[in-house]
C-alpha positions in Angstrom: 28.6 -72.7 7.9 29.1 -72.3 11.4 26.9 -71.0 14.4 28.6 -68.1 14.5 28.4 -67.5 10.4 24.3 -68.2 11.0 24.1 -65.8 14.1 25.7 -63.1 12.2 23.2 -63.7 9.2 20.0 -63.5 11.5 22.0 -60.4 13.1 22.1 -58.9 9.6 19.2 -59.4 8.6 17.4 -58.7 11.6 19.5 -54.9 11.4 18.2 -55.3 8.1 14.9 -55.7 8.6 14.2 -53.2 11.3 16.3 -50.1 8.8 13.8 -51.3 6.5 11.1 -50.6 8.8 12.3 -47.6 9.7 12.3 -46.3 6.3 8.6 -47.3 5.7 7.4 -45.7 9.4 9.5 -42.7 8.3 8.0 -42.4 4.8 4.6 -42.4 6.1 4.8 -39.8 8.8 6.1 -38.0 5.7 3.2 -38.8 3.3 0.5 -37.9 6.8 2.7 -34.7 7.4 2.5 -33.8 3.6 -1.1 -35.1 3.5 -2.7 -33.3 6.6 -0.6 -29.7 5.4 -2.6 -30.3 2.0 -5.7 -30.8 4.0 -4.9 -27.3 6.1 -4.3 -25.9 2.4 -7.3 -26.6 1.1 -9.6 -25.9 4.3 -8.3 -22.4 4.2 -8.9 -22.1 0.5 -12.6 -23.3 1.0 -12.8 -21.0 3.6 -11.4 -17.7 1.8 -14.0 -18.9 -1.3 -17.1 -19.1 1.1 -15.9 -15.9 2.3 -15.4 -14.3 -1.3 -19.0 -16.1 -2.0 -20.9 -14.1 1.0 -19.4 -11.0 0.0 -20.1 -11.3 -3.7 -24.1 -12.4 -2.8 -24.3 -9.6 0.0 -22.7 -7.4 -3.0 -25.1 -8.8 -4.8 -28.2 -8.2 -3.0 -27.3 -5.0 -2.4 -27.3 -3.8 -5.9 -30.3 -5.7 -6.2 -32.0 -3.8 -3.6 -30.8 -0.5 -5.3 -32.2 -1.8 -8.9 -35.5 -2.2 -6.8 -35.5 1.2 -5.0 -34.6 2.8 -8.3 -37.3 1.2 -10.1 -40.2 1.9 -7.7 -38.8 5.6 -8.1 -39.2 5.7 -11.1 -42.9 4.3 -11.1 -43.6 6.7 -8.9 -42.5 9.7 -10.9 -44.4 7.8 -14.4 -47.8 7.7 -12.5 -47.7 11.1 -11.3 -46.5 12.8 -14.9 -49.8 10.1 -16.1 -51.8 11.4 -13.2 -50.8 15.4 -14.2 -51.4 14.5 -18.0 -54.6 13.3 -17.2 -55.7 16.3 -15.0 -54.2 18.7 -17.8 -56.6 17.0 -20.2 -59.5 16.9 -18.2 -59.0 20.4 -17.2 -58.4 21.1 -21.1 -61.7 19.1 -22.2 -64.5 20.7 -19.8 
């Protein structure tokens, strides 16, 4: 083999070489593109859930807060038919 012939072969593979490493730099700013889109993805999903969360608990609390008012209500209206039962029959019994 001559010079020449060994130049060209360390030429080749040198062009060789650096296509190669092309490839691999070019396949991972794919993979970090597709990765940090997938990490935008899922921040806006956890987002839109925590938002779907506080309105479901606010939701929530408000019907809660409803249940409670209804309920004292209707304590309310129990004591004083207990309190007009009681004055009926203490009215009735003298």
């Amino acid at each position: 083999m001559s010079v020449r012939d060994l130049e060209a072969t360390v030429l080749a593979m040198r062009e060789a070489m650096e296509a190669a490493e092309r490839e691999a730099a070019d396949r991972l700013q794919a993979a970090l593109a597709q990765a940090s889109a997938e990490a935008e993805q899922l921040e806006r999903m956890i987002v839109a859930l925590r938002d779907e969360l506080e309105a479901q608990e606010q939701r929530h609390a408000e019907e809660l807060q409803g249940q409670r008012q209804q309920a004292a209500e209707e304590i309310r209206e129990l004591q004083a038919t207990v309190q007009a039962i009681r004055a009926e029959l203490e009215a009735t019994g003298q």
